[in-house]
C-alpha positions as CSV (number, residue, x, y, z in Angstrom):
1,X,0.0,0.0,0.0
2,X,1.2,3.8,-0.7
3,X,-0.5,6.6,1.1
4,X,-1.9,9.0,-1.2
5,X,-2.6,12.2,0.9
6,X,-5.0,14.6,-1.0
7,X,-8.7,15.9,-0.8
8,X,-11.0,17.8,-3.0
9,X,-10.7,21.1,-1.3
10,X,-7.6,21.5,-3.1
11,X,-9.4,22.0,-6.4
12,X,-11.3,25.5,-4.5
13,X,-7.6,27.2,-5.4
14,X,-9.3,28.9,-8.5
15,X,-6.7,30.2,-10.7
16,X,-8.3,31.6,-13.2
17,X,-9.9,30.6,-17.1
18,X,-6.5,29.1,-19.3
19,X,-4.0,29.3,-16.4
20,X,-2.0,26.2,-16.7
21,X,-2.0,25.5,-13.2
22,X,-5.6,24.4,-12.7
23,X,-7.8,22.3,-10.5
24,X,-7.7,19.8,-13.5
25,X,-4.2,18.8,-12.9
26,X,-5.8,16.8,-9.4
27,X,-8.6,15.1,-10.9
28,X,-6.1,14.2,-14.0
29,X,-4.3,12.3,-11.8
30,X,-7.0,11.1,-9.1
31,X,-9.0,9.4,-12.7
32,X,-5.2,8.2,-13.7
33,X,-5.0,6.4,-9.9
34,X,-8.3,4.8,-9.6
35,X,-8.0,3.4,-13.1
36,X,-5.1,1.5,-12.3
37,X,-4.4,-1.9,-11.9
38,X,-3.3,-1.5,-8.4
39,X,-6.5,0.8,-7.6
40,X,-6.5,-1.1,-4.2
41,X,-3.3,-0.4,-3.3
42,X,-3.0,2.9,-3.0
43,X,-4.8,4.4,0.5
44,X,-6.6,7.5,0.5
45,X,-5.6,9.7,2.8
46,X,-7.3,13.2,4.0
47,X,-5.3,15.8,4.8
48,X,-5.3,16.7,9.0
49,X,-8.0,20.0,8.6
50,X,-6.6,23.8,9.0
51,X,-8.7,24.1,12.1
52,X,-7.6,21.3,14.1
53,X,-3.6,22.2,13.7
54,X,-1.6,25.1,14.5
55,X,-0.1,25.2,11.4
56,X,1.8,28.7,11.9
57,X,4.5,27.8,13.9
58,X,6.1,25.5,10.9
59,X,5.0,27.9,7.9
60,X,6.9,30.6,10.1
61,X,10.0,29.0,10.6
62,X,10.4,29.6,6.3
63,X,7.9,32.7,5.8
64,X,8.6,36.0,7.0
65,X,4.8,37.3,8.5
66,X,4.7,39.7,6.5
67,X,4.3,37.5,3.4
68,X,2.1,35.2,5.3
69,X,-0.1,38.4,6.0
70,X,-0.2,39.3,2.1
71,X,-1.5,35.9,1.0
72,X,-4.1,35.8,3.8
73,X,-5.2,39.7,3.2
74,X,-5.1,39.3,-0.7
75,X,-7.8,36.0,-0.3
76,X,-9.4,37.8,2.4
77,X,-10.6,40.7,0.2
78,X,-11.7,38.8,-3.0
79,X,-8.5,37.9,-4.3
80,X,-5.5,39.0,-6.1
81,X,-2.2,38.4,-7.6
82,X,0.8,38.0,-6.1
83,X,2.4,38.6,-9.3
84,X,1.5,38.3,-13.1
85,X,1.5,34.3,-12.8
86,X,0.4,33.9,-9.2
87,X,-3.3,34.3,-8.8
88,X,-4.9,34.1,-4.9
89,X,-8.8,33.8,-5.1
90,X,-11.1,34.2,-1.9
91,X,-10.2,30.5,-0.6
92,X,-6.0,30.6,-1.6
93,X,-4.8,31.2,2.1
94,X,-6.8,28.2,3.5
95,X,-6.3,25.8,1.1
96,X,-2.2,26.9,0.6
97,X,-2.3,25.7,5.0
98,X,-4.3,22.5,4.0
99,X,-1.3,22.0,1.2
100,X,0.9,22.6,4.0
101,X,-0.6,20.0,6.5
102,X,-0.8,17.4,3.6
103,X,3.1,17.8,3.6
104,X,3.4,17.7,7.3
105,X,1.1,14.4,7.4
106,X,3.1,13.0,4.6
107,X,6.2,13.7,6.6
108,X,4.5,11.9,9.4
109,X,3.8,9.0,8.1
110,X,7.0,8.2,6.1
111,X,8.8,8.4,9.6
112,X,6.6,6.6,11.3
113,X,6.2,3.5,8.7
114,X,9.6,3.7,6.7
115,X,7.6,3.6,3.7
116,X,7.3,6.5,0.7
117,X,4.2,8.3,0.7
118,X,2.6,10.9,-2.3
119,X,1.2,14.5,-1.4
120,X,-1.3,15.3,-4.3
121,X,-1.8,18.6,-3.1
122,X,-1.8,22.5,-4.7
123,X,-0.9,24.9,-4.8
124,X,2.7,23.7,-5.6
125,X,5.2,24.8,-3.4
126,X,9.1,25.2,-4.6
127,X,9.1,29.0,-6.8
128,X,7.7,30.5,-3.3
129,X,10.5,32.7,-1.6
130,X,10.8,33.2,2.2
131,X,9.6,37.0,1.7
132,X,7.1,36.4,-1.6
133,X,5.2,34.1,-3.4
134,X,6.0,33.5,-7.4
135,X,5.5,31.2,-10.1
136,X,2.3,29.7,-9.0
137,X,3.2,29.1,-5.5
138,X,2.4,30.8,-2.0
139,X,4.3,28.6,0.6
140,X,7.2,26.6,0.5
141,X,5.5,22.9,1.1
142,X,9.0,21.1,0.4
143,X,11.0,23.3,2.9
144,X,8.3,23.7,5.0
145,X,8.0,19.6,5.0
146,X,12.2,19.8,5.8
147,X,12.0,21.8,8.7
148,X,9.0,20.4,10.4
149,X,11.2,16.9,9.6
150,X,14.1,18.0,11.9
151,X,11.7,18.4,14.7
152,X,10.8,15.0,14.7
153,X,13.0,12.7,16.7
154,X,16.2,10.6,15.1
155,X,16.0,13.1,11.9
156,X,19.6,14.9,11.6
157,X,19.6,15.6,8.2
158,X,16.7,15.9,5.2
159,X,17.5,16.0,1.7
160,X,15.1,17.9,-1.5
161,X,15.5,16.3,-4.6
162,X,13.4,18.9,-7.2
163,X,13.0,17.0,-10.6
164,X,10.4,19.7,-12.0
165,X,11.8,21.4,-15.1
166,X,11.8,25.1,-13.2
167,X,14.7,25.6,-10.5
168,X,13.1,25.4,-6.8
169,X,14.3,29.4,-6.7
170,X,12.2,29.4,-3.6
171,X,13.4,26.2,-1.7
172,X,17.0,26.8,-2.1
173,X,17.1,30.3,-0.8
174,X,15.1,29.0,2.0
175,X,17.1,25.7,3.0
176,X,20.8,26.8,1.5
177,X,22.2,27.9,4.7
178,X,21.0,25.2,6.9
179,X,23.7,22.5,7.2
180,X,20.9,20.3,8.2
181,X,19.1,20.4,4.3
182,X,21.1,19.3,1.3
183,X,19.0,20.9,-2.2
184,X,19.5,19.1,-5.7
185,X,17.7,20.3,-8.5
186,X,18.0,19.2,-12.3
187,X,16.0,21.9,-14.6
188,X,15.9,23.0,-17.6
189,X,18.1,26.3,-18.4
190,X,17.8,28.7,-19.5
191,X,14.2,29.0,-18.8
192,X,12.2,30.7,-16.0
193,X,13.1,31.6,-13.3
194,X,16.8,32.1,-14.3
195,X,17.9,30.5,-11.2
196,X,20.0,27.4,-10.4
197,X,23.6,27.8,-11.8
198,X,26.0,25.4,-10.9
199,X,28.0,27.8,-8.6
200,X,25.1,28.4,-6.4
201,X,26.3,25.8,-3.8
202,X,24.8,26.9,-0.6
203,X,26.8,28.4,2.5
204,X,27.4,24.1,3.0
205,X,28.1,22.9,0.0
206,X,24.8,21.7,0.6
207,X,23.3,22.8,-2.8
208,X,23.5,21.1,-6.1
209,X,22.2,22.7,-9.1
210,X,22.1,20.6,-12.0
211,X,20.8,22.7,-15.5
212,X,19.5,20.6,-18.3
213,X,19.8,22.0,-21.9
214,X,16.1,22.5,-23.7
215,X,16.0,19.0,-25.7
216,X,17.4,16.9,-22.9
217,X,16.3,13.3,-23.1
218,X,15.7,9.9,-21.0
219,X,20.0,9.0,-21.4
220,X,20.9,12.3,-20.2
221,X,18.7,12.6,-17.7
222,X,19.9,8.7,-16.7
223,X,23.9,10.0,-17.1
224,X,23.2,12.9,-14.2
225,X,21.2,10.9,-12.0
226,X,24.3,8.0,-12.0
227,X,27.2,10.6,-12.0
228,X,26.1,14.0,-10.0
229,X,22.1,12.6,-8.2
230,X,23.3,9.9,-6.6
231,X,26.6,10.3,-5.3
232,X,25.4,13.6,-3.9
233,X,22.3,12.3,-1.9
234,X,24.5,9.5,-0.8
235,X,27.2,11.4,0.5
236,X,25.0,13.6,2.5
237,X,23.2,10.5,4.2
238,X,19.5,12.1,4.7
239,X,17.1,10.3,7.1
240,X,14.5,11.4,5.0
241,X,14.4,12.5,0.8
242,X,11.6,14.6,0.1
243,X,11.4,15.0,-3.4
244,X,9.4,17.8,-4.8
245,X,7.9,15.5,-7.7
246,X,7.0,18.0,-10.9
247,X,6.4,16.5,-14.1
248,X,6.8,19.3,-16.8
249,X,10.0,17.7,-18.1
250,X,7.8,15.5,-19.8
251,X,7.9,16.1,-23.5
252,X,4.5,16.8,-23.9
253,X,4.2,19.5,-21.7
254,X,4.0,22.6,-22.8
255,X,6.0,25.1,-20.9
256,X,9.2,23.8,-21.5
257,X,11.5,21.7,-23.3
258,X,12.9,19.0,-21.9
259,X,12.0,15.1,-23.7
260,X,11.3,12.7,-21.5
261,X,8.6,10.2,-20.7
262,X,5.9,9.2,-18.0
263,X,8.0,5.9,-17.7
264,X,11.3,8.4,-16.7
265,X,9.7,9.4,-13.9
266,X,9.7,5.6,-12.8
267,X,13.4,5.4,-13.5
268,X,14.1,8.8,-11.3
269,X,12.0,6.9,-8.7
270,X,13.9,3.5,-8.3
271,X,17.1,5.8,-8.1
272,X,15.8,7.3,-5.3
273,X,14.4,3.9,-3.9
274,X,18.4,2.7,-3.9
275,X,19.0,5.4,-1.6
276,X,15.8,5.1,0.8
277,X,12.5,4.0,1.0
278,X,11.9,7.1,3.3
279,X,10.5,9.2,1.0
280,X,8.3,12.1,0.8
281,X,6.8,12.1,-3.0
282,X,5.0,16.1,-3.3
283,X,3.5,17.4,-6.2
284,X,4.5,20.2,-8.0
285,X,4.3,21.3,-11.6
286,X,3.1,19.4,-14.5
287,X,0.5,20.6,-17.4
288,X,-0.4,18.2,-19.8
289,X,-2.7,16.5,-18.3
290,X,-2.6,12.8,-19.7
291,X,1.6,13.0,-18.8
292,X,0.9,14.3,-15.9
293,X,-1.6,11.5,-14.4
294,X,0.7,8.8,-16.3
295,X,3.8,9.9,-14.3
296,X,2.4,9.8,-11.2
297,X,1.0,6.6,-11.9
298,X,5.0,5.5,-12.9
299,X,5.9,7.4,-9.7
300,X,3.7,5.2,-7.5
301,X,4.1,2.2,-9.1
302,X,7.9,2.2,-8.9
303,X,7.0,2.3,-5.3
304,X,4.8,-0.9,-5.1
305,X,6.9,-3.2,-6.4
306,X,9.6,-2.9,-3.3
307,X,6.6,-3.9,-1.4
């Protein structure tokens, strides 16, 4: 069985007519899931609610308040944009802390059960800054989810693996100076945001920035995971990987450039599997819809068969 943490409010983050990241993307992939084969194996899981955690005290340990009091003022009076590609409407501050507490029961439950566990949650999580929100995010779930890990007892050290075609901009300026967090991102550059060069290594050495030139395939994608991924992640020993699972490398997506397949995703997946089964699986971007739902489905069933 693989926990699947998610729940319908997270389609109430209304984004807008033709914005590509929709409430579509979660029903893609919730159809994909109880289509499969392995239907039965996968364990539905509802988010803990807003109003029965104090969610604050994490979300402030990577948000400044005064970017926590912007997102909850701009939903509070009708809506908003936090910039041209980063629409709040009345409901974004609630559901961006039920996002949150997906990633902080997904944490929970990898520790507890050793096992990997999938946040299907919005909004995504990795463009959002300490001080601003960007690129279709509000909060930081995947450096939110690290810090809330090193609470928990017999975690020393978390690792972020971002395999979404945009540089985590927002995760690594959040995590880069904590010795604690190791960052490794592969992305496609140059595209947006224009971060994640290779000589942004964090104050640790802690940071590994991968780019991927547009037209990148399956093999090259296989050639860094063997040579730069791994080694990295291995070195640094994490007690938990949290990987911040976007799927707009895929070639059919259609903002950016990178050529692989749903079935890459599984690959990525048993790489990560030979390091740990402790592993946080969050969703970030992703916008064709049928390579979307197909990649998680690879995701997932990657995991299954260690089981």
């Amino acid at each position: 069985m693989i926990p699947v943490i998610y729940s319908e409010d997270f389609l109430q983050h209304l984004t807008g007519r033709f914005h590509p990241e929709r409430p579509e993307r979660l029903t893609a992939i919730v159809e994909a899931l109880k289509s499969a084969p392995w239907a039965a194996m996968v364990e539905w899981q509802v988010p803990t609610p807003v109003a029965t955690r104090d969610l604050l005290p994490a979300i402030k340990k990577v948000h400044t308040r005064s970017h926590i009091g912007l997102v909850k003022a701009t939903a509070q009076d009708g809506g908003g944009r936090l910039d041209l590609d980063t629409p709040v409407s009345p409901r974004s501050y609630e559901i961006a802390l039920l996002a949150a507490s997906a990633w902080l029961d997904g944490t929970d439950r990898v520790l507890a059960s050793g096992e990997p566990a999938f946040v299907l949650a919005r909004p995504p999580g990795h463009h959002a800054e300490s001080d601003r929100g960007m690129g279709f995010c509000l909060f930081s779930n995947a450096a939110i989810a690290a810090c809330y890990a090193l609470d928990r007892p017999g975690v020393e050290r978390v690792a972020i693996l971002d395999w979404d075609v945009h540089h985590g901009n927002g995760t690594q300026e959040i995590v880069e100076n904590n010795p604690q967090i190791a960052y490794c991102s592969t992305h496609q550059f140059p595209c947006y945001p224009g971060t994640g060069r290779p000589d942004e290594r964090g104050a640790h050495n802690n940071v590994l920035n991968l780019p991927m030139p547009p037209g990148s395939d399956s093999a090259d994608y296989r050639t860094v995971f063997e040579e730069r991924v791994m080694p990295f992640l291995t070195s640094f020993q994490p007690d938990l990987l949290i990987v911040s699972a976007g799927y707009d490398a895929n070639a059919a997506d259609p903002l950016a450039g990178i050529n692989l397949q749903p079935q890459d995703f599984g690959i990525f997946t048993d790489y990560c599997l030979q390091l740990t089964r402790r592993i946080l699986f969050g969703l970030e971007g992703g916008y064709d819809l049928d390579a979307l739902g197909q990649s998680v489905l690879a995701t997932i069933e990657r995991c299954l068969d260690g089981q």
